[in-house]
C-alpha positions as CSV (number, residue, x, y, z in Angstrom):
1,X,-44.3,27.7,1.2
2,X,-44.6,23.9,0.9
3,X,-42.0,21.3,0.6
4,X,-42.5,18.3,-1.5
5,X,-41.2,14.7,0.2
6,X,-40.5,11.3,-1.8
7,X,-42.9,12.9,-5.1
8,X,-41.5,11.2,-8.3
9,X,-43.9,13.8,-10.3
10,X,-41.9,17.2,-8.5
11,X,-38.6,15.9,-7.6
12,X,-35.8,18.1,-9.2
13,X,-38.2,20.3,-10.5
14,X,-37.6,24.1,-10.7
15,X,-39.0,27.3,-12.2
16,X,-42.5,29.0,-12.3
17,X,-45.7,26.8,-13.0
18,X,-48.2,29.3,-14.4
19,X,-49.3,32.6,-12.3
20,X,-49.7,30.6,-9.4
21,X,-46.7,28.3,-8.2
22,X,-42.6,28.7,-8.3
23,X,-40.6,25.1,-7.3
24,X,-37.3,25.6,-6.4
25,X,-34.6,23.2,-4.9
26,X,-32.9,24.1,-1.6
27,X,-30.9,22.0,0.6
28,X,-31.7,18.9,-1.9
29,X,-35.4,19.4,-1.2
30,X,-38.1,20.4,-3.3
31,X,-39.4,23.4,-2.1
32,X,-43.4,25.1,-3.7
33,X,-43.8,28.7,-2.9
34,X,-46.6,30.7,-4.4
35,X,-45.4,32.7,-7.3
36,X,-44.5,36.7,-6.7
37,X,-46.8,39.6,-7.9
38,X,-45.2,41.9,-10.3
39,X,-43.9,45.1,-9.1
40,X,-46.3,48.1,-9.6
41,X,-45.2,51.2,-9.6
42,X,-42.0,53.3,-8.2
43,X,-39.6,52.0,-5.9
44,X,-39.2,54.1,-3.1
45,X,-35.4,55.4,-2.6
46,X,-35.3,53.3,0.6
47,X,-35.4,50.0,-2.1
48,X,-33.6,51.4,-4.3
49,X,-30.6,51.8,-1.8
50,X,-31.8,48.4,-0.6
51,X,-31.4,47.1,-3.8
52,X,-28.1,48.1,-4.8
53,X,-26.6,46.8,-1.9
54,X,-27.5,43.8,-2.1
55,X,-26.4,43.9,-5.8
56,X,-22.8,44.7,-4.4
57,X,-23.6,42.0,-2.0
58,X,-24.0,39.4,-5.0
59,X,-21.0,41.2,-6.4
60,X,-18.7,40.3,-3.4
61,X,-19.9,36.3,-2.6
62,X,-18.9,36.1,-6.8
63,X,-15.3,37.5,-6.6
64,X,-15.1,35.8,-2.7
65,X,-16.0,32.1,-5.4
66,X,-13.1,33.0,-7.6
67,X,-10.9,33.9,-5.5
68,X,-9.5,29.9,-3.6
69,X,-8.2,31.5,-0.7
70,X,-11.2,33.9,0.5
71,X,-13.2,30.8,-0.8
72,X,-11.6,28.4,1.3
73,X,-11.9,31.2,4.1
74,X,-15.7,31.1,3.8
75,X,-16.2,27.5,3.1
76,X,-14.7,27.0,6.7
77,X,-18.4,29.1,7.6
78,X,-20.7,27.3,5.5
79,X,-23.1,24.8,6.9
80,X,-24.4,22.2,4.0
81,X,-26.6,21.0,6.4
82,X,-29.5,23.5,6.8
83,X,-28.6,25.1,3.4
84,X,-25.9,27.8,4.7
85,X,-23.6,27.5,1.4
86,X,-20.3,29.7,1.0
87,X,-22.0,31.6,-1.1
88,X,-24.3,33.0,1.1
89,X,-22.0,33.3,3.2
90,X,-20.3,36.1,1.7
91,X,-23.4,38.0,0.9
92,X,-24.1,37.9,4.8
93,X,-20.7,38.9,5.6
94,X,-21.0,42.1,2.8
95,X,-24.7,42.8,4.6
96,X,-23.2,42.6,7.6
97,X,-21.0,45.2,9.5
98,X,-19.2,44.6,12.7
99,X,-20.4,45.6,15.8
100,X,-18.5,47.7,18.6
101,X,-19.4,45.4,22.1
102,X,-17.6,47.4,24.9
103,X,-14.8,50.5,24.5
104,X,-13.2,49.8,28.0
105,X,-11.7,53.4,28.6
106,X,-10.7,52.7,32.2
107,X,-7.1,51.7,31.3
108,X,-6.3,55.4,30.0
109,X,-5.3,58.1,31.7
110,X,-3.8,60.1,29.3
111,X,-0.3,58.4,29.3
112,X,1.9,57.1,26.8
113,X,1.7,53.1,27.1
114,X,-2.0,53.4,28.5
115,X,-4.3,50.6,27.1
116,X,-7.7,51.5,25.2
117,X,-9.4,47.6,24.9
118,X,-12.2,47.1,22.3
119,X,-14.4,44.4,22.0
120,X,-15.6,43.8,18.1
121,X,-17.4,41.2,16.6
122,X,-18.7,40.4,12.9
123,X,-20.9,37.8,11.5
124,X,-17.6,36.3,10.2
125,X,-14.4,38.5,11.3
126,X,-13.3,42.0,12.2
127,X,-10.1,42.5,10.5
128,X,-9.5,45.8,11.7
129,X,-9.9,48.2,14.2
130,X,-8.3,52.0,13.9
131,X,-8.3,54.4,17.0
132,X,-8.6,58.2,17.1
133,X,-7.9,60.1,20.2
134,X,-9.2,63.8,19.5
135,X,-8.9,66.7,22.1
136,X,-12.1,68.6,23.1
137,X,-11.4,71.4,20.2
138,X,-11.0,68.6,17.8
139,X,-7.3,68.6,17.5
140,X,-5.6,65.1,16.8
141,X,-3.8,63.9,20.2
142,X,-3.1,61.0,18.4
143,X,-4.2,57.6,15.7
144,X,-3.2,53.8,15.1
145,X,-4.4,50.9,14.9
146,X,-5.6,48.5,17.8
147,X,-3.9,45.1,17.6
148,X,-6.5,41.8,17.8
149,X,-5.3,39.4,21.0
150,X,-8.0,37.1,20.0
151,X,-10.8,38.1,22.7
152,X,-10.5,41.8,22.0
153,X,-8.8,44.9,20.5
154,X,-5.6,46.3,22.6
155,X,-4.5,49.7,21.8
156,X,-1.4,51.4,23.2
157,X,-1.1,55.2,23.3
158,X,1.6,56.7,22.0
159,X,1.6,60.5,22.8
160,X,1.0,62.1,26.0
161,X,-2.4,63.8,26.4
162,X,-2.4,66.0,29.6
163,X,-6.0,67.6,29.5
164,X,-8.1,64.8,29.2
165,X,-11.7,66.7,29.6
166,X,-14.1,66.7,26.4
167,X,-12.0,64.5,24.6
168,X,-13.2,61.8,22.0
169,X,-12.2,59.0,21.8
170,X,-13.6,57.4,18.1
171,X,-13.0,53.5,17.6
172,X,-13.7,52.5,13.7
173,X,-13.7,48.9,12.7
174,X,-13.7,46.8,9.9
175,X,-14.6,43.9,8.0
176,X,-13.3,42.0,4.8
177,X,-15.7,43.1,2.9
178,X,-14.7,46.7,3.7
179,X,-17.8,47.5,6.6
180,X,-17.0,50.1,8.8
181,X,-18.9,50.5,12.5
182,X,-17.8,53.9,13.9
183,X,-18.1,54.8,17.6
184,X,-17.5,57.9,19.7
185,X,-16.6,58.3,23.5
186,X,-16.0,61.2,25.4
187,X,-14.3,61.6,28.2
């Protein structure tokens, strides 16, 4: 990929030039890429998955545009200055899901008031995180959600849990865009 600097002849210029060049602006630059190949034959289901969600991905950043307070939300992300617009912004976020750091177990014990901490992170926010506290059969000791402090996820047990052996322990969180991470302790 080339990039064309102070040329009257290719400033502004955009679209395909023959077989062999594509010009494109980005960032307020002109930018010369060789052109793509056609696609030849089947697209494996891999792509095809890969495709659609990136199609969703388009979907989202569109209605995220239209929509002035999740724009404004985004905007806050963007960086005009290597090319990061709020568009793309949203379609990271959608590609994105959050990530479960650290499920710091050490403040349970099986009592009502114990503390479950979670640390979460997401390319742009985690706006939820749901706890599940499952004894070793797989019967429901309790569920909530984990309330954000600002530097992690604090969640307060509300039932007593006497056998605490096998159990699981499954954090989910969640993004804006609707991502969910899932992840399983056990005890």
């Amino acid at each position: 990929m080339a990039e064309s600097k102070n040329n009257i002849v290719t400033h502004g210029l955009s679209g395909k030039v023959g077989d062999l060049l594509v010009f494109s602006q980005r960032n307020g630059k002109t930018v010369v890429s060789k052109a793509p190949k056609e696609r030849t034959g089947e697209m494996s289901e891999k792509q095809k998955q890969h495709t659609l969600r990136f199609q969703k991905a388009v979907l989202y950043a569109k209605a995220v545009l239209n929509d002035p307070v999740k724009k404004q939300l985004y905007e806050a992300k963007a960086d005009h200055s290597i090319g990061m617009s709020t568009y793309n912004v949203a379609v990271a976020d959608l590609l994105n899901a959050p990530d479960i750091e650290e499920i710091n177990l050490s403040g349970y014990t099986g009592n009502s008031g114990d503390l479950i901490k979670i640390v979460a992170t997401d390319d742009f926010g985690v706006v939820s995180v749901h706890v599940k506290i499952e004894n070793a059969d797989g019967t429901l000791v309790e569920e909530g959600a984990a309330v954000n402090n600002g530097a992690e996820w604090i969640y307060t047990a509300t039932a007593s849990n006497l056998d605490l052996a096998g159990d699981k322990i499954t954090v989910t969180a969640s993004d804006a865009p609707a991502n969910m991470t899932e992840e399983t302790k056990t005890l």
